[in-house]
N, C-alpha and C positions, 0 to 999 in steps of 0.2 A: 850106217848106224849099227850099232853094237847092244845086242840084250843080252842076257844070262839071267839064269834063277836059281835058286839052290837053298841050302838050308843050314844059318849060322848058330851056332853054339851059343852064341849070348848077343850084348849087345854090343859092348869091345868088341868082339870078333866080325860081326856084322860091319862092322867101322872102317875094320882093317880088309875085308874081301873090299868093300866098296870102295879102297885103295888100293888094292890091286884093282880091280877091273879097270877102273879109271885111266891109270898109268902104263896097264903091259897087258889091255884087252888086245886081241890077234887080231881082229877087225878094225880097233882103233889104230892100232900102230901098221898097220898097211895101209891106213884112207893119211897119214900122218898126221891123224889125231886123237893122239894121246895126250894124255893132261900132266902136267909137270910138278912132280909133289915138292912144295916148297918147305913145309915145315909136318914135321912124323916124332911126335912127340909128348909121353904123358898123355896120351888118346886126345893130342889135338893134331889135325890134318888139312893143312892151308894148302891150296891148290891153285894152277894159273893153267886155265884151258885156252886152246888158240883157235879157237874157232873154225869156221868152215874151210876157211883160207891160209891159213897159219896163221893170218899178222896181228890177231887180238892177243889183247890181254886180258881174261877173264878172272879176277877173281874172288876166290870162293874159300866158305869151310866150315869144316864139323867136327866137333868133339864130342866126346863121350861125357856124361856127368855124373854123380852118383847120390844119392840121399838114402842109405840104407835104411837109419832108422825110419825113414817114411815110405821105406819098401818101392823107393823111383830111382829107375836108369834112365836117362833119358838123353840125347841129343839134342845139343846147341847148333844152330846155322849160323850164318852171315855170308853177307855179299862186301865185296870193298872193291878200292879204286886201284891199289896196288896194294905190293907186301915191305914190309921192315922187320928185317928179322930181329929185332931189339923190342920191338913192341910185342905187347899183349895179344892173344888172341881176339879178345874182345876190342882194342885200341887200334887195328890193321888202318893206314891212312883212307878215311873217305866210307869207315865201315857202317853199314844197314843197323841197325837196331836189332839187336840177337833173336832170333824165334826159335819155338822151340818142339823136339818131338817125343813125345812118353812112347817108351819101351821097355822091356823088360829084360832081368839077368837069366835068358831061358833060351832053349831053344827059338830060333825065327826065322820062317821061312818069308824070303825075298823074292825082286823083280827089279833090274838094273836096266834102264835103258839110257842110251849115252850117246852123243856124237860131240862133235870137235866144241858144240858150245853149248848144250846145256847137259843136264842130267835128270832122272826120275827114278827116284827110289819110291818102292812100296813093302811096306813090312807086314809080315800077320802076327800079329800079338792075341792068342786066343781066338774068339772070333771078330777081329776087328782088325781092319786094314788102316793103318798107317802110313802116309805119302812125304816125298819131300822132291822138292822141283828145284833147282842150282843153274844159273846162271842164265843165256840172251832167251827170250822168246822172239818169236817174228814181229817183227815193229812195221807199223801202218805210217814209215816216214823212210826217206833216203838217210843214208849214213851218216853222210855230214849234217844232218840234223838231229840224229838221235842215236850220238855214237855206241853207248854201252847201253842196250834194254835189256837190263837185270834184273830177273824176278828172284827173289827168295821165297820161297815158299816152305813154309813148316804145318803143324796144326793148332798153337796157342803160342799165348805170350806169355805164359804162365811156366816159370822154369821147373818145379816142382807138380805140374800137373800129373797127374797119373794115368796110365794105359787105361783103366779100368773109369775113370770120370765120366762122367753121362753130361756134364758142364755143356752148357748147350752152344758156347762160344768155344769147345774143341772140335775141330771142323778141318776138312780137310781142303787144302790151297787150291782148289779148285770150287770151292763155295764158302769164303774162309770166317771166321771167326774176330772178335777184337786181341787184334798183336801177331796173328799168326805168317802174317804175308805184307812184304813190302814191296813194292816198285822204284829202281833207281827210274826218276823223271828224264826229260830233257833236258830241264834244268840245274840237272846235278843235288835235285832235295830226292832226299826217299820217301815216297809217302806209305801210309799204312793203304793195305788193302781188306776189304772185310764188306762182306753183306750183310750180315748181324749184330748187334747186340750181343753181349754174352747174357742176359739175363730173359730175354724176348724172340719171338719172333719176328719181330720189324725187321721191313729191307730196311738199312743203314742210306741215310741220307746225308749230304752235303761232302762226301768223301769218292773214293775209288773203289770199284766194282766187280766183279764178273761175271760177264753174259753170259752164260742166258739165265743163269741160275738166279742174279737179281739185275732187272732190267730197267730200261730207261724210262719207265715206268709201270705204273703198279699194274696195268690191265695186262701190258704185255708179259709182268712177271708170271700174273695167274697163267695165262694163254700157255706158255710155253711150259709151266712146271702141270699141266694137265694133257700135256702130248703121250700118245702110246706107241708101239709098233707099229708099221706099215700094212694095208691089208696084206700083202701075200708076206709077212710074218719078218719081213727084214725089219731094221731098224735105220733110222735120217741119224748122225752123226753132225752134229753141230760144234764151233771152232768155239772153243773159251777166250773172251776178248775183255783183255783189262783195260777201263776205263771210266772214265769220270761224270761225276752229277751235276746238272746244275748246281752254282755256274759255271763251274769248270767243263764243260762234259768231251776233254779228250779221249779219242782212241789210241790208248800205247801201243797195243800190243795183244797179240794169239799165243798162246804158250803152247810151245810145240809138242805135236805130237800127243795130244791131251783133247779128250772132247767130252762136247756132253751126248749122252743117251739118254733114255725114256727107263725107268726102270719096271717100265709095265711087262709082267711076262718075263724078267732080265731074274741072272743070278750073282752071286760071285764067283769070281773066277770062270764064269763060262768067256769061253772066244771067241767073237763075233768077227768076221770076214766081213769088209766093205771095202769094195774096188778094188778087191784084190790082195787085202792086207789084213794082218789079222792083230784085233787090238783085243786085250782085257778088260772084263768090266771087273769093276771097283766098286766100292760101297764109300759112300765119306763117313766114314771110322765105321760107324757102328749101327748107321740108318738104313732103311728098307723100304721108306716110301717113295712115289711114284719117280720124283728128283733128286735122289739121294744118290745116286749111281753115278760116274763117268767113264769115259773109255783110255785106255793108255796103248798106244802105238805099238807094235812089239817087233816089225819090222817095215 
């Protein structure tokens, strides 16, 4: 696995490190996997990662967006099935419904972690952390049943949202929001992912989820969003697992290298060592209660 952290000039420029690392990280291109830049262009960047093994074809991509007069930079994602270089960035064959991440034209310091099949971007815009997750999580099936588990993950569906929104459905992909995250199925449909409402606090019902953050039901939602530290002050590290409600209630998939904490006692940016590894806690954008926190892998 390959990290780096550093600190971009803008948001274009943000874009463009996060294409280099991808493509000529030292780590990735000795495990040989580095991600293959298919289109670099007018700050859009379509990409085909090979997965653990080489033989995937993952892909993925982000562009830069602009809305001056409403003072928004922001990044468009997508997931797709393949690439045509004739098509749109938005029209790629078999492409996710675009989601999206508010940033700003300013300095932003970052957190890149990568291997041959997905990716984890997190940005600081002020005091607020900004996530985006790209391509396979761990899938709870054999291969041949659930070739490509594609998560996209952004913080809204809102293309124009802004860094500075308190919009209670801007959420970060790891307790998401409505529009901000989709799952390619096994079926080959994308479904939307989301725990909320954008106008409430209700868990979201009859759709797709993430454990633990909204659970297979309501008691055990409470149960687990009221956990704290350990007594001798460590913290339990829990697998974020996408999955379905009645009636549907499949398990897709863990997104790798992503967990949940307890945000009792927790900071941002502090580094939490578990079993030997040390991951970052996160804040989802801009919250600081007890479950607003997760962890990101960093080797």
């Amino acid at each position: 696995m390959a990290y780096v952290d550093g600190t971009a000039s803008s948001y274009t420029d943000l874009l463009d490190r996060l294409r280099t690392f991808l493509t000529s990280n030292t780590d990735l291109v000795n495990a040989g996997r580095q991600w293959q830049q298919l289109r670099w262009d007018n700050n859009e960047l379509i990409l085909r990662a090979p997965g653990l093994d080489g033989s995937q074809q993952i892909h993925v991509g982000v562009r830069a967006l602009a809305f001056p007069s409403q003072d928004v930079y922001n990044f468009g994602v997508i997931g797709a099935m393949s690439y045509n270089a004739a098509l749109a960035f938005d029209g790629q064959p078999g492409t996710s419904p675009e989601v999206y991440v508010p940033l700003w034209d300013a300095a932003i310091p970052y957190w890149f972690v990568a291997n041959g099949q997905r990716c984890v971007v997190v940005a600081k815009i002020s005091t607020r952390y900004v996530p985006i997750y790209l391509g396979y999580g761990l899938p709870n099936a054999l291969t041949g049943d659930y070739p490509a588990p594609i998560y996209v993950g952004g913080c809204t569906g809102e293309q124009t949202e802004r860094w500075s929104s308190n919009d209670f459905g801007f959420r970060s992909f790891t307790d998401p929001g409505d529009g901000g995250c989709y799952v390619l199925a096994p079926s080959g449909a994308w479904l939307q992912v989301r725990n909320f409402y954008n106008l409430g606090g209700e868990t979201e019902g009859g759709t797709v989820c993430v454990w633990p953050y909204a659970g297979m039901a309501t008691g055990s939602t409470d149960l687990l969003r009221s956990l704290r530290d350990n007594g001798d002050g460590t913290y339990t590290a829990l697998p974020l697992t996408i999955h379905g409600l009645q009636p549907n209630p499949e398990i897709y998939m863990d997104l790798q290298g992503c967990r949940y904490v307890s945000g009792f006692g927790n900071a941002a940016e502090a580094v939490i060592t578990i079993d030997g590894v040390q991951h970052l806690v996160v804040p989802n954008i801009f919250r600081s209660d007890r479950w607003g926190y997760w962890l990101l892998e960093l080797n």
